[in-house]
C-alpha positions in Angstrom: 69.9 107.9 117.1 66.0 106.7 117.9 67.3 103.7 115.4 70.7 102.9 117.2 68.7 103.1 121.0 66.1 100.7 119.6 69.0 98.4 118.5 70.9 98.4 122.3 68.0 98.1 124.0 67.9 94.5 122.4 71.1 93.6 122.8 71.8 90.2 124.1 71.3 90.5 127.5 69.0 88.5 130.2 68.4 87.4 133.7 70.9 84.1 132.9 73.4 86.5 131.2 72.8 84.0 128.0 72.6 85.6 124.3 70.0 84.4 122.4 70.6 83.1 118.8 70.3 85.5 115.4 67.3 85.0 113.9 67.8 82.5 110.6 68.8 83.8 107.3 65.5 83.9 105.4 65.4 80.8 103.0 66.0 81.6 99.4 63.5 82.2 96.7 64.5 79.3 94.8 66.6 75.6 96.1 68.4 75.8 92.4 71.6 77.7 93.9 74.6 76.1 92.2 78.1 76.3 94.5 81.4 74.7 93.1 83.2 75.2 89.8 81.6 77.0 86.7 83.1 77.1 83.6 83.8 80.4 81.6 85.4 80.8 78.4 86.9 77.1 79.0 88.3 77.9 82.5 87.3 76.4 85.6 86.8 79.1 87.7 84.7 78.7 92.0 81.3 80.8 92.2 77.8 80.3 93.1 74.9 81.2 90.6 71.1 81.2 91.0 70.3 79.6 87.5 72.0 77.3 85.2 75.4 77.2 83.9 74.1 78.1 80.2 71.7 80.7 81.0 74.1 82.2 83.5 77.2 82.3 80.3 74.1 83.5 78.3 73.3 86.8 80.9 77.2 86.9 80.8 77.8 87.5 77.3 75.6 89.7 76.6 76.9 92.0 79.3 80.4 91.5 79.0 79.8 92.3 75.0 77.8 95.3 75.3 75.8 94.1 72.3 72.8 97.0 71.9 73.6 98.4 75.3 71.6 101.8 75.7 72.6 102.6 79.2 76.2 104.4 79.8 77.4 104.1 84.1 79.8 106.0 85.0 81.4 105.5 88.1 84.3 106.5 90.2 87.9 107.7 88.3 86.1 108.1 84.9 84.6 104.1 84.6 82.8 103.6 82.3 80.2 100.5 81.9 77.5 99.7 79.3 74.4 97.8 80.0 71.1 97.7 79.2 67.9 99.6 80.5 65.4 96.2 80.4 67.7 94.3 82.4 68.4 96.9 84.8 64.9 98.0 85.4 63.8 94.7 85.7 65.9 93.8 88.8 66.2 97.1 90.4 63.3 99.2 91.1 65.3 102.3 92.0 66.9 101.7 88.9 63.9 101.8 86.6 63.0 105.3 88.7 66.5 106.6 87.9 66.7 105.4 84.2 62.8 107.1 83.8 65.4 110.7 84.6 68.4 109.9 82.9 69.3 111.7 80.0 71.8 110.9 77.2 72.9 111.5 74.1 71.7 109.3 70.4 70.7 106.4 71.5 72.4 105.9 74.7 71.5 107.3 78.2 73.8 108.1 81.1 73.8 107.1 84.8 76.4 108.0 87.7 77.0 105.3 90.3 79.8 107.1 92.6 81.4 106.7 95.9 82.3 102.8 95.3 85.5 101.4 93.6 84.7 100.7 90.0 85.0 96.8 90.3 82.1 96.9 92.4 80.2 98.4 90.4 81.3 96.0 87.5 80.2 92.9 89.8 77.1 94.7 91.2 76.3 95.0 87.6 77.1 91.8 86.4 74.9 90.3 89.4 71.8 92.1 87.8 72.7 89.9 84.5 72.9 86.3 85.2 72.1 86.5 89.5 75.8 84.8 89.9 79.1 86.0 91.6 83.0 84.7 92.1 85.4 84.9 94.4 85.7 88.4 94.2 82.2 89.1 95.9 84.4 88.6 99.4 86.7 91.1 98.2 84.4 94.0 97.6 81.4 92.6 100.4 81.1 95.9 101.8 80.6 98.1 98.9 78.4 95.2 97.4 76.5 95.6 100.3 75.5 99.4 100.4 74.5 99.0 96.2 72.5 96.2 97.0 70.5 97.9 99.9 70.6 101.4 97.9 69.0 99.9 94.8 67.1 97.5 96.6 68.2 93.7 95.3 67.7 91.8 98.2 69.7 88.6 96.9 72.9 90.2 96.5 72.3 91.9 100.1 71.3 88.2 101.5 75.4 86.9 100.2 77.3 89.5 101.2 75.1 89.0 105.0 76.4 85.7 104.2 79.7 86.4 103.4 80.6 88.9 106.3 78.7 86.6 109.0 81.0 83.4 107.9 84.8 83.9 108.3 85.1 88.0 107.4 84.5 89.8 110.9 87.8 90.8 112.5 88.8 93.2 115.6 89.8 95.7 113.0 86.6 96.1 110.9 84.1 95.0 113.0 83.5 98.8 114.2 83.0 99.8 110.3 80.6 96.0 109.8 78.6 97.3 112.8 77.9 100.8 110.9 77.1 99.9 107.9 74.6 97.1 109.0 72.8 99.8 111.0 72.8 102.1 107.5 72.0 99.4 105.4 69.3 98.2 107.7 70.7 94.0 108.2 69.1 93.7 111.5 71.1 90.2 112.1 74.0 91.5 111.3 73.8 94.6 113.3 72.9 91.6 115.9 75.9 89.5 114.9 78.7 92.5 115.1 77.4 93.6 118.7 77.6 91.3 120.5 81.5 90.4 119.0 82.1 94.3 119.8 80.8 94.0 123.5 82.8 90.5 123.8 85.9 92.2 122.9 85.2 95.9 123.7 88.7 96.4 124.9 90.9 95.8 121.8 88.1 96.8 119.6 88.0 100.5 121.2 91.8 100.3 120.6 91.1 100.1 116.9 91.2 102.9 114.6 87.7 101.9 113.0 86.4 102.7 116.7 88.8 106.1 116.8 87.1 107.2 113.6 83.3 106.2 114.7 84.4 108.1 118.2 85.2 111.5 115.9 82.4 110.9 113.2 79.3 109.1 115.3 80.2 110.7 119.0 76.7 109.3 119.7 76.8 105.5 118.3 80.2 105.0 120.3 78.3 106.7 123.7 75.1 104.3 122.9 78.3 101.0 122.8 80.0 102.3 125.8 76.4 102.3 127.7 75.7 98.7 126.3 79.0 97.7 127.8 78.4 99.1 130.9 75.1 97.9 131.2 76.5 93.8 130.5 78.8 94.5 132.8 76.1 95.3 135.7 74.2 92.4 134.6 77.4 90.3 135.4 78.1 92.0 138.7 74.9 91.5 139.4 74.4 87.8 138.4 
């Protein structure tokens, strides 16, 4: 736990007993983010996209028609999506490493994506297309968040920060948020979710996300208890 004891050692603490601000969000590649209403097949539908409305419908098509896919993903209950190698290796380096080792049958290869629900994988996919996502993106944040650190697409990991930081950390998942930003390596995040655990450590070690950490990370719950107990000397103290 070398990673977790580097993590506690920072947490906010300090001769005023005053927590210093996350660092900022880094600024995006590009100022042409679009937010509001997009239209898609003549509905007004709410999402954000990277790129313009006909480009992103353009990136859309062609992935939600398949048209010359050569890649086959299967994912969790026997999903199956189509895509296409150039686009995926393009915006996924671990990608292009896996598609160089997949093997497939004709004129199609095959690639597994597993331990995520299927949609996810469906958006995750989608995202590599056209760089846009709907409403749905809050929905499946957390999984969205381990495919975009596993395969490395740091603007799909930069929204869901986004996402979970404004308006989707409760009591009862803030345990799980915690654990994941450590794994997924979301250092303001990690941040952002310790210091609401250590504010509320009493009903959040009531929660059955803390029950399961306690059984499956004995050593990330010790390395909490210790933070708490070492904010609450700096208060005795102060």
């Amino acid at each position: 736990m070398r990673k977790m004891e580097i993590i506690t050692k920072q947490s906010p603490q300090g001769a005023n007993n005053v927590s210093p601000a996350p660092p900022p969000l880094p600024c995006p590649a590009t100022n042409c983010r679009r937010k509001g209403l997009f239209i898609n097949n003549g509905s007004v539908i709410r999402g954000n996209s990277c790129v313009s409305t006909a480009t992103r419908d353009l990136w859309d098509s062609l992935f939600d028609g398949g048209y010359r896919a050569d890649i086959t993903i299967k994912t969790d209950d026997g999903g199956i999506i189509y895509a296409h190698a150039n686009v995926l290796g393009m915006a996924s380096p671990v990608l292009r490493g896996t598609l160089k080792q997949a093997k497939g049958f004709g004129e199609k290869r095959l690639i597994s994506i597993h331990g995520v629900p299927q949609d996810a994988v469906r958006i995750f996919i989608r995202f590599l297309y056209s760089s846009c996502y709907e409403k749905e993106v809050k929905e499946f944040v957390m999984p969205l968040l381990v495919l975009s650190h596993a395969y490395v697409v740091p603007q799909l990991k930069q929204i869901c920060e986004q996402q979970l930081e404004h308006g989707l950390l409760t009591l009862e998942n803030i345990v799980d948020i915690f654990q994941l930003s450590v794994l997924c390596d979301a250092p303001r995040l990690t941040l952002i979710s310790h210091r609401m655990i250590l504010r509320n450590f009493k009903a959040v070690s009531a929660t059955e996300g803390w029950k399961a950490m306690k059984k499956s990370h004995p050593a990330l719950e010790k390395e909490l208890r210790e933070s708490m107990i070492e904010e609450e000397n700096v208060r005795d103290f102060l």
